[in-house]
C-alpha positions in Angstrom: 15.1 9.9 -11.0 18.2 9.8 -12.8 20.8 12.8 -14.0 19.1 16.7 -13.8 16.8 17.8 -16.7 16.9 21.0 -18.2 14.6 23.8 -16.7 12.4 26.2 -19.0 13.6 29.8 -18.4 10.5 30.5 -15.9 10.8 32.1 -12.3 11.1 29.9 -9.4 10.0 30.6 -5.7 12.9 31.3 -3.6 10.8 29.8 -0.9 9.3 27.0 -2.3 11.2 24.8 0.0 12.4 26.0 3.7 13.7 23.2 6.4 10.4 24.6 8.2 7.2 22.5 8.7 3.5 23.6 8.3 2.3 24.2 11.9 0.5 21.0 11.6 3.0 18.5 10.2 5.4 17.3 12.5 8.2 14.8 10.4 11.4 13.0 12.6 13.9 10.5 11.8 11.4 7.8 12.7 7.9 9.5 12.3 5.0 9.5 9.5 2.0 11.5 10.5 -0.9 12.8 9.4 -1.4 16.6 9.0 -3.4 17.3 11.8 -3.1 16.3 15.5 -3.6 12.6 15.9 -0.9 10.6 17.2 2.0 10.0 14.7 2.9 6.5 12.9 5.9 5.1 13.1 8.3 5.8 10.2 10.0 2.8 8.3 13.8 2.5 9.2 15.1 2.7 5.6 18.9 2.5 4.2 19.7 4.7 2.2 21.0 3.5 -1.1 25.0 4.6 -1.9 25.7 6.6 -4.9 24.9 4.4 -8.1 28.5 4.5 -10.6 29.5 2.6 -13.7 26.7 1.4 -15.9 27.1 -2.1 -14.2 23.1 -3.8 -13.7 21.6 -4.3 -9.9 17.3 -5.0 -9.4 14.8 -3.6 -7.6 11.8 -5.7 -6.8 8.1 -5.5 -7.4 6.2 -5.4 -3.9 2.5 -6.0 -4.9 0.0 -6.5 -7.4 0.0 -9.1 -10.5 3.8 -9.0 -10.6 4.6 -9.2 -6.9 8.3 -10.3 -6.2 9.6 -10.1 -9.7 12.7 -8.7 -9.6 13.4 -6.2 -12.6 17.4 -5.6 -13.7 18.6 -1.0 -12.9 21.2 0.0 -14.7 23.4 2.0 -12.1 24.1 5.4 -13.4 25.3 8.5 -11.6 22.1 10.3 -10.0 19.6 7.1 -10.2 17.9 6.2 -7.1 15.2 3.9 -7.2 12.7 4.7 -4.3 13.6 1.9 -1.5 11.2 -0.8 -1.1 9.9 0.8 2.4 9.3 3.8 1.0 7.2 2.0 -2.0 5.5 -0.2 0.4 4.6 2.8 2.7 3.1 4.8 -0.3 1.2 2.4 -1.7 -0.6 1.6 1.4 -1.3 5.9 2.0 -2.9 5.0 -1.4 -4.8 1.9 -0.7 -3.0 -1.1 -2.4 -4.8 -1.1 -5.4 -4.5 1.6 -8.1 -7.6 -0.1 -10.3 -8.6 1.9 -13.0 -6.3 5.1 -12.4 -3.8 7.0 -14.9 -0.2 7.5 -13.6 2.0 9.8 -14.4 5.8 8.6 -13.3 7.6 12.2 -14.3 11.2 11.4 -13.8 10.9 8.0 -14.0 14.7 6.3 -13.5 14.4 3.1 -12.8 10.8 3.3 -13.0 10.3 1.7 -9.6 7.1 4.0 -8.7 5.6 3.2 -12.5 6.1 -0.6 -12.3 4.8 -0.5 -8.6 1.6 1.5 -9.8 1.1 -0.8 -13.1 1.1 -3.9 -11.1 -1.8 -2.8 -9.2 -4.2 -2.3 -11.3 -3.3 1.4 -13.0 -5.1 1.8 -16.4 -2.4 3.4 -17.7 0.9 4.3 -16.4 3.0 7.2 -18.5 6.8 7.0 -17.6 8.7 9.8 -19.1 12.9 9.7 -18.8 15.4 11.8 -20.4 18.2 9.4 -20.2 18.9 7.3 -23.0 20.1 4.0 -21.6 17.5 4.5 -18.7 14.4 4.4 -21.6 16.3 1.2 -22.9 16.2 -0.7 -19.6 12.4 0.6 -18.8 11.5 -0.5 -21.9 13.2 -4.1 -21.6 11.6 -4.8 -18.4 8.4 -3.3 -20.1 8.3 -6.4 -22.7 9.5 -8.9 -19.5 6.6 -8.3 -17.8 4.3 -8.0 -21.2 2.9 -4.9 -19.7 0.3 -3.1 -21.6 -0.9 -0.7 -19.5 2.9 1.4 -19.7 3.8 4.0 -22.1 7.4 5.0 -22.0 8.2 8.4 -23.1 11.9 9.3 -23.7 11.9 13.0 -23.5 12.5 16.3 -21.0 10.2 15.9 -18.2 9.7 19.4 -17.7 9.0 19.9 -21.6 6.6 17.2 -21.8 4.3 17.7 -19.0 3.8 21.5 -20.0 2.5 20.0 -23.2 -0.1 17.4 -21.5 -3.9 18.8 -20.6 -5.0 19.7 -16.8 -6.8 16.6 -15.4 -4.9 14.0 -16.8 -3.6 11.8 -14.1 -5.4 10.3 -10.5 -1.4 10.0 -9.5 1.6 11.9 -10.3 5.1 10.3 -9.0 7.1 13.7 -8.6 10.8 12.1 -8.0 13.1 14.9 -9.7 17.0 15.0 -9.1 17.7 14.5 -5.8 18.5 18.5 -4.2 18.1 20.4 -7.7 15.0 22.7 -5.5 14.3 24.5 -9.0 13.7 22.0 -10.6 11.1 20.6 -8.1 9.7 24.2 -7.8 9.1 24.3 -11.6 8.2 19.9 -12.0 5.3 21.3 -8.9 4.4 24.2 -11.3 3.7 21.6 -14.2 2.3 18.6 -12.3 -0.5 20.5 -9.9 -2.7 20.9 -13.1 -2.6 17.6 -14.3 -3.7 15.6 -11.2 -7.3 15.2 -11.5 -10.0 16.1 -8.9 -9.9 13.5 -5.8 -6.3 12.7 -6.9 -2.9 12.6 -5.6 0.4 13.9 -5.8 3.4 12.3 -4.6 6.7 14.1 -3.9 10.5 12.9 -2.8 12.9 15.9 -2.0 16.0 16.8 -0.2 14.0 19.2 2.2 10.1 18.8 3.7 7.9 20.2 1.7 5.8 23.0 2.9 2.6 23.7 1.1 2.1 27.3 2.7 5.4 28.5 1.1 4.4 27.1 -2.1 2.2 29.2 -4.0 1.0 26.4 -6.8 0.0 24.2 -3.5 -2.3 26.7 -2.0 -5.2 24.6 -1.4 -3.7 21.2 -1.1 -2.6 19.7 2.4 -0.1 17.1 3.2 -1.7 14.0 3.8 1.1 11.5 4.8 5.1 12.4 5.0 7.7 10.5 6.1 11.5 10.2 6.2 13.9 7.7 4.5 17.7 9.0 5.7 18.3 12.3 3.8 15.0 11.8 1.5 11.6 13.5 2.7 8.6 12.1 0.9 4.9 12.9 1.1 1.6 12.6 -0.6 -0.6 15.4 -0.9 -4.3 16.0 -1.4 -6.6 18.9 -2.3 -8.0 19.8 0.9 -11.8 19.9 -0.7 -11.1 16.5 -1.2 -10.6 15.3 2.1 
């Protein structure tokens, strides 16, 4: 995610996000667990990146698939945090390593860590959509390094743009808006529920755990795996009829 979007001039829940858990998720410093009552996992112990400043380059690093270990060059701007390698690693194992065959949706793409993670593994196709100009340059640089076909870079407002693409269009949607902006994750959830397809996924990175019970646009989906990365709460979710 890089620098906040703009937000269409629709209605957001006041309580989309509370500091409350669903009765049964229970999330810690050091726990991932399930949404039910088996014993939790252990979290990954993950530092947390320090605010990104001056345009200067750094790299993330591709954990798996065809382009495993390649580094790829981030520009660091204000507001761009690439999802730490632990995190990635821990996601991409709730999703089961390989991505064969499914179309991603990265929405606020940044450094495009979660897109480049999801092409190497097998994705069919793999949107990316960023507003920032110099961010789209660096994606698409790294896009012709790795001769990646399956990746479509969009420069363009996230929100904008995914009101404009039709329900059922993804198996995976990467929801990493910027980092505290709760309105603009209420509104990004609004958008992004309708386009994952049935039996697929939606993956969220937040300030605060999300709560699908005080989310009216989740009603129906359950938290499948959460964890905690320093001040970062992710999860995946799942329609619960497709459990």
């Amino acid at each position: 995610m890089i620098a906040p979007q703009s937000t269409p001039n629709k209605t957001t829940h006041p309580t989309l996000l509370r500091p409350l858990l669903n009765p049964r998720t229970t999330m810690s410093r050091s726990s991932i667990t399930r949404p039910d009552t088996r014993s939790p996992e252990r979290a990954p112990k993950v530092r947390e990146a320090p605010p990104s400043r001056g345009g200067k380059a750094h790299s993330i690093r591709i954990i798996g698939g065809e382009w495993r270990r390649t580094p790829l060059p981030v520009l660091s701007l204000d507001g761009l945090r690439p999802t730490p390698d632990r995190v990635r690693e821990t996601l991409f194992n709730w999703l089961g390593q390989s991505l064969e065959g499914q179309r991603c949706l990265d929405l606020f793409a940044g450094s495009g860590a979660l897109g480049f993670e999801a092409a190497s593994r097998g994705a069919a196709r793999v949107l990316m959509v960023e507003r920032s100009g110099r961010a789209v340059a660096q994606l698409k640089s790294n896009q012709t390094r790795l001769a990646a076909q399956n990746i479509e870079i969009v420069e363009a407002d996230a929100l904008r743009l995914a009101a404009s693409l039709p329900p059922n269009s993804f198996d995976v949607v990467f929801l990493d808006p910027p980092f505290g902006d709760t309105a603009m994750l209420g509104r990004a959830l609004e958008l992004a529920v309708p386009l994952v397809a049935p039996g697929g996924a939606l993956y969220v990175e937040s300030g605060e755990p999300v709560d699908p019970a005080q989310v009216p646009v989740l009603a129906g989906w359950t938290i499948y795996r959460a964890g905690r990365a320093g001040a970062v709460h992710y999860h995946l979710l799942r329609r619960e009829n497709d459990q």
